[in-house]
C-alpha positions as CSV (number, residue, x, y, z in Angstrom):
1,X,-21.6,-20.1,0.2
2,X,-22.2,-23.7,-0.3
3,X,-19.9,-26.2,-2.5
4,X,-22.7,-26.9,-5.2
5,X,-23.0,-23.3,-5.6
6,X,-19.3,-22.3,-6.5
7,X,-19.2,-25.0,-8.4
8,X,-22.4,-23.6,-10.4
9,X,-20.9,-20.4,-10.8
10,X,-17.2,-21.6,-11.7
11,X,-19.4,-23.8,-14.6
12,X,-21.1,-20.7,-15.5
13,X,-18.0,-18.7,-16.2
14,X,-15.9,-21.4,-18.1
15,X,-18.9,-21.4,-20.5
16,X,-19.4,-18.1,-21.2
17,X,-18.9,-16.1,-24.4
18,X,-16.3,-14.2,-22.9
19,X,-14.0,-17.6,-23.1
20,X,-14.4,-18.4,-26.2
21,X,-11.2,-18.9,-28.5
22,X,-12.0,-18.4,-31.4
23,X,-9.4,-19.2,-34.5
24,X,-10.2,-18.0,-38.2
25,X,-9.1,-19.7,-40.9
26,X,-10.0,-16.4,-43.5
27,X,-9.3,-12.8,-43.8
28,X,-13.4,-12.5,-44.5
29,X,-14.1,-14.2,-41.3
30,X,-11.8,-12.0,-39.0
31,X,-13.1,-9.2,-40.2
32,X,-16.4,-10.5,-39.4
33,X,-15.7,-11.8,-36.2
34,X,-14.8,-8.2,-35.2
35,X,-17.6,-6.8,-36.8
36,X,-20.0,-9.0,-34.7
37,X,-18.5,-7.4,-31.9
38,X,-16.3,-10.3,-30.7
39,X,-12.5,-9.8,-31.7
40,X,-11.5,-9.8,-28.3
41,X,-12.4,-13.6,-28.7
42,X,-9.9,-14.4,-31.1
43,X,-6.9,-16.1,-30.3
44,X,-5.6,-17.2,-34.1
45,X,-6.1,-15.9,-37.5
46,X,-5.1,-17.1,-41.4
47,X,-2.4,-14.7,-43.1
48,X,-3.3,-11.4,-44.9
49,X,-5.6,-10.5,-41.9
50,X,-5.1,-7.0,-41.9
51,X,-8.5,-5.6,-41.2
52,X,-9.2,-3.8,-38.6
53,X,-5.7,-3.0,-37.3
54,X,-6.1,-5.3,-34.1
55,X,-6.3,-8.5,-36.0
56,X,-2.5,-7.8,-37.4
57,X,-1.6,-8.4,-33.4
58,X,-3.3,-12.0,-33.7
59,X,-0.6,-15.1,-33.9
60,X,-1.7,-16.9,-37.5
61,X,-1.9,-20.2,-37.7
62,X,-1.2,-20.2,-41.6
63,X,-2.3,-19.4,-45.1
64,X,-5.8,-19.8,-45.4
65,X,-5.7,-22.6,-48.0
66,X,-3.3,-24.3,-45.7
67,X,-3.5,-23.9,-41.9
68,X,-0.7,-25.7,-39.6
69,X,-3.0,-27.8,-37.5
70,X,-0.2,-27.9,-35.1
71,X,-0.4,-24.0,-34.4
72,X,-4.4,-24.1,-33.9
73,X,-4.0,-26.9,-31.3
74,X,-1.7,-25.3,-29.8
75,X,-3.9,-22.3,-29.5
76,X,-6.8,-24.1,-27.7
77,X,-9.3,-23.1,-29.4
78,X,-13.0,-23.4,-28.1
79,X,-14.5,-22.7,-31.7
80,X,-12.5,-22.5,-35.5
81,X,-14.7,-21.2,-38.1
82,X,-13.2,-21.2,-41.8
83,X,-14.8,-21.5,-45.1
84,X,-15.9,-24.1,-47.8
85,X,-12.5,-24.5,-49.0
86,X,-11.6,-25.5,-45.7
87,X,-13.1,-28.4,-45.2
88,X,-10.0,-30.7,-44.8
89,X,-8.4,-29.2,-42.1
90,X,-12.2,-28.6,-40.3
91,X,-12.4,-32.0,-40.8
92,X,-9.1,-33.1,-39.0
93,X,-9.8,-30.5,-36.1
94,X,-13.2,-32.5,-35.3
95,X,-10.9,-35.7,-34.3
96,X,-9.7,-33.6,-31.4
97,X,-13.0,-33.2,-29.9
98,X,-12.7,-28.9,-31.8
99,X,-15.8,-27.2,-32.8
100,X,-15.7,-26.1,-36.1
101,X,-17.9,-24.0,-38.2
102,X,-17.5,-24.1,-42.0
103,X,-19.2,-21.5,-44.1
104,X,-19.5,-20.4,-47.5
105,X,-19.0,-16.1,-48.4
106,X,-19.1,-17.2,-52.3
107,X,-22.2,-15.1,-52.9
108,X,-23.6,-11.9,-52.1
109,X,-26.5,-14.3,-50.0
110,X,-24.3,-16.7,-49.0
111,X,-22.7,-13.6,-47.4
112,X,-25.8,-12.4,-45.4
113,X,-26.9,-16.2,-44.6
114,X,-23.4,-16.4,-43.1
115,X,-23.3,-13.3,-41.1
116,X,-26.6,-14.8,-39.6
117,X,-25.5,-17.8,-38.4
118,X,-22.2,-16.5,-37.3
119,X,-23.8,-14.0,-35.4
120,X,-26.0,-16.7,-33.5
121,X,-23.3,-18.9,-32.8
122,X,-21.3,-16.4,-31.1
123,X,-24.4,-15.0,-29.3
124,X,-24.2,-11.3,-31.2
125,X,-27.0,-9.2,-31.8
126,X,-25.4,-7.1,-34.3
127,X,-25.5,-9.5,-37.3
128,X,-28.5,-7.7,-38.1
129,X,-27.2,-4.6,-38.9
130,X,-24.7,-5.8,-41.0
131,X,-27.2,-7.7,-43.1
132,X,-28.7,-4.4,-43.3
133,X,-26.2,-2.5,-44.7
134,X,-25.9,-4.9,-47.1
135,X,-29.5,-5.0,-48.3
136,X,-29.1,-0.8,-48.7
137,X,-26.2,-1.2,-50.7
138,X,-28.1,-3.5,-52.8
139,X,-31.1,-0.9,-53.1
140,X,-28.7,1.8,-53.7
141,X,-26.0,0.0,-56.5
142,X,-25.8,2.2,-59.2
143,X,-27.3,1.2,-61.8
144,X,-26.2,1.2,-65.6
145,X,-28.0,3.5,-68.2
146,X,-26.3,1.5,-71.2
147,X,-25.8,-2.4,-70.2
148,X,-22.8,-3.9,-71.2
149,X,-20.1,-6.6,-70.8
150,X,-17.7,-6.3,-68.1
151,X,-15.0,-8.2,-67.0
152,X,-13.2,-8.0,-63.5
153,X,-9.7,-8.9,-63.5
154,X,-8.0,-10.6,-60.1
155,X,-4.7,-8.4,-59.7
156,X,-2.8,-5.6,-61.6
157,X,0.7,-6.8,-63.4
158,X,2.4,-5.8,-66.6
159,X,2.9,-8.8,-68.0
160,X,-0.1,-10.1,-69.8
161,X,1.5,-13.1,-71.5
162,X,0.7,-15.4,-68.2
163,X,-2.3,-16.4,-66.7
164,X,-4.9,-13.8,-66.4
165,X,-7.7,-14.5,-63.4
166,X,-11.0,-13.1,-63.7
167,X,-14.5,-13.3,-62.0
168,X,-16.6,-15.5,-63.7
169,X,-19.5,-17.1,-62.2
170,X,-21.2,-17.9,-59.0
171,X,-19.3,-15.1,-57.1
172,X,-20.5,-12.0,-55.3
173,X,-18.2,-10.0,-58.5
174,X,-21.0,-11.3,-60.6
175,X,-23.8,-10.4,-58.3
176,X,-22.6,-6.8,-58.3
177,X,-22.5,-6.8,-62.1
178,X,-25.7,-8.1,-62.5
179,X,-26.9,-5.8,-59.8
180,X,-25.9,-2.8,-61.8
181,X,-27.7,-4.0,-65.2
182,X,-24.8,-5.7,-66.6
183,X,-23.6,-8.6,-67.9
184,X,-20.5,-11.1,-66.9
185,X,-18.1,-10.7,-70.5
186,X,-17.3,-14.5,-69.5
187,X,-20.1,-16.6,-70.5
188,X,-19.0,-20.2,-70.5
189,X,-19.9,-22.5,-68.1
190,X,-17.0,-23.5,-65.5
191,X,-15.8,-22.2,-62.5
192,X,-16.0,-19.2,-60.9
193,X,-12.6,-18.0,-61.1
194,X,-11.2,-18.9,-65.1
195,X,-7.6,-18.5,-65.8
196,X,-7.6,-16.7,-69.2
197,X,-4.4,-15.7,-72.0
198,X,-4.1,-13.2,-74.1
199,X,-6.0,-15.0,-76.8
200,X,-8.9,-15.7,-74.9
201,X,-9.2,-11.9,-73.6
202,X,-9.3,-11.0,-77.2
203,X,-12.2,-13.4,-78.0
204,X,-14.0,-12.3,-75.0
205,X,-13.9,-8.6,-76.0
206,X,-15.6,-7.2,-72.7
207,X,-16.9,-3.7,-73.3
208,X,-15.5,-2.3,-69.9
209,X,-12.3,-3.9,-68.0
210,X,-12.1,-3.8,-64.3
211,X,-8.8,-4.6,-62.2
212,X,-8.3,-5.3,-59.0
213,X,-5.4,-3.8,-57.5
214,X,-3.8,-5.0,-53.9
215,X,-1.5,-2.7,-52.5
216,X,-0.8,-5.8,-49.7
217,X,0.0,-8.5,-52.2
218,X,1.3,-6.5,-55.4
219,X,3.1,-3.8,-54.1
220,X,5.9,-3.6,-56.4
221,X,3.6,-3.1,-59.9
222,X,4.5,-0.5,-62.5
223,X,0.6,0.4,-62.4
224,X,1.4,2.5,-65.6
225,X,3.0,0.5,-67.7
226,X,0.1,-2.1,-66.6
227,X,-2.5,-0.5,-67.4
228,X,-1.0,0.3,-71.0
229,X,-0.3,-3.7,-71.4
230,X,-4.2,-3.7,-71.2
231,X,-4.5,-0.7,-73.0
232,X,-3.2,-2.4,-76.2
233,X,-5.4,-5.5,-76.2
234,X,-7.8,-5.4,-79.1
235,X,-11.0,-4.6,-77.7
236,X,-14.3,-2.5,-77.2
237,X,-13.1,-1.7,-73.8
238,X,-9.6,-0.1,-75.0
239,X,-10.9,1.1,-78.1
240,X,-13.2,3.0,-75.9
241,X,-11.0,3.7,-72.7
242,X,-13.3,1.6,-70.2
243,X,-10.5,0.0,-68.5
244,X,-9.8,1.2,-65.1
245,X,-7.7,-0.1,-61.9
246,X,-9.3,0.1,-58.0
247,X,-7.2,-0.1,-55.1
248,X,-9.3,-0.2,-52.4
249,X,-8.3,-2.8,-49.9
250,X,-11.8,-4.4,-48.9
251,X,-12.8,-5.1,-52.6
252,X,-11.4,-8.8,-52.6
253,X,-12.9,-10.1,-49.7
254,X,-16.2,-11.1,-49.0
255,X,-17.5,-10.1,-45.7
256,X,-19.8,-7.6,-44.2
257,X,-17.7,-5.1,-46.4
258,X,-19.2,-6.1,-49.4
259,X,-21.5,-3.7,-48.8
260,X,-19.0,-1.0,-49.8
261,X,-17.7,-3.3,-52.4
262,X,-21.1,-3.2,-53.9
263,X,-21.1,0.7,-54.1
264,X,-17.7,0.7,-55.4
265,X,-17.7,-1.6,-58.4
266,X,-21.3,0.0,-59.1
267,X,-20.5,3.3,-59.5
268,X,-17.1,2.8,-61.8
269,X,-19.8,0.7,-63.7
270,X,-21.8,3.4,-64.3
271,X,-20.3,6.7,-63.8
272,X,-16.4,5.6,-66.0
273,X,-18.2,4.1,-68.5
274,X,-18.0,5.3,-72.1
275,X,-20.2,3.9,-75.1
276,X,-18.0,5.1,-77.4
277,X,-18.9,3.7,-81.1
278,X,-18.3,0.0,-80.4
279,X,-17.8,-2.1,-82.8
């Protein structure tokens, strides 16, 4: 076999998909990744990547807000993917000569649009599917025979006097509302994640309550004595017991999982909800 021709093939190899490192800077995008087909690729992830069970065997490299650059280079990574709120430390990696890919999962189409390109770049063909079963969950979301207001909560705690997070706008939460005849109980225009009190909960008065519970990051919650902290806010969704708590561990990130998501938060729109006599 002639020199140029081992060389050809040794160029060939080192080039391949199979050694690609990747290095995700998001639970969302792990779970992707290995979705795609191509977990065996990773060699880094971000912190609270727990799904599927192999990516908890991955070294991480950080929280996903704030990656050590150190432990990625480290890592030799052929390709780091993160999101939009990465930016910065994409930004640093490009000085050392690191692909990057920077997407954005903020929507339920800026979910698809991601898969899409995610699945190209890594040379997957099952980004396709995936879209798919998104779409169907679309087609499928339950939709409510009685619109109302609803209001997602970000986490389950007992003490209501702090900071409450909810979804507001410009986020897949919405999308889901809206795709089951509803409307987002926050209407003002500002970010898509507002930091409410007690006072502003009142004067939002959303007709049906939804919290999102994570067993991972809250696992020490009293969720009774929680859920009756809600309970005794003024408003047509206590009045009318339409405040309920979800568990399930997908429902906070946005990845090719939304798909159940959608389904989820659909159905305990429409099948828990009470009209009651509202006021």
């Amino acid at each position: 076999m002639s020199t140029r021709i081992i060389l050809f093939i040794l160029f060939i190899a080192l080039n391949s998909p199979a050694n690609e490192r990747i290095i995700s800077l998001s639970p969302s995008l792990t779970e992707i990744v290995f979705a795609l087909g191509k977990g065996d690729s990773i060699v880094g992830t971000s912190s609270y990547s727990l799904y599927p069970k192999e990516a908890q065997k991955i070294p991480i490299v950080g929280g996903y807000e704030n990656p050590n650059v150190e432990k990625v280079l480290a890592l030799s990574p052929t390709l780091v993917v993160g999101q939009d709120f990465s930016q910065s430390t994409l930004e640093k990696l490009k000085y050392f000569k690191i692909k990057t890919l920077m997407l954005n999962l903020r929507t339920i189409d800026n979910i698809k649009k991601s898969i899409t390109i995610l699945a190209s770049e890594l040379g997957s063909k099952k980004g396709g599917k995936l879209v798919e079963d998104i779409n169907t969950a679309i087609k499928k979301a339950s939709k409510n025979k009685t619109p109302h207001s609803v209001m997602i909560v970000y986490g389950l705690r007992d003490d209501l006097r702090s900071s409450t997070y909810i979804a507001g706008h410009g986020i897949f939460f919405e999308d889901i509302i809206k795709l089951s005849s509803n409307t987002n109980a926050y209407t003002a225009t500002s970010t898509n994640q507002p930091v409410l009190n007690y006072e502003n909960i009142i004067a939002l008065n959303p007709d049906q309550i939804i919290i999102l519970h994570s067993h991972a990051t809250e696992p020490n919650v009293d969720v009774k004595k929680a859920l009756k902290a809600w309970q005794s806010i003024p408003t047509n969704a206590s009045r009318n017991n339409n405040i309920s708590i979800v568990d399930e561990n997908y429902l906070h990130i946005p990845s090719h999982r939304v798909a159940l998501t959608i389904k989820r938060l659909s159905d305990e729109m429409n099948k828990n909800y009470n009209s009651g006599n509202q006021q």
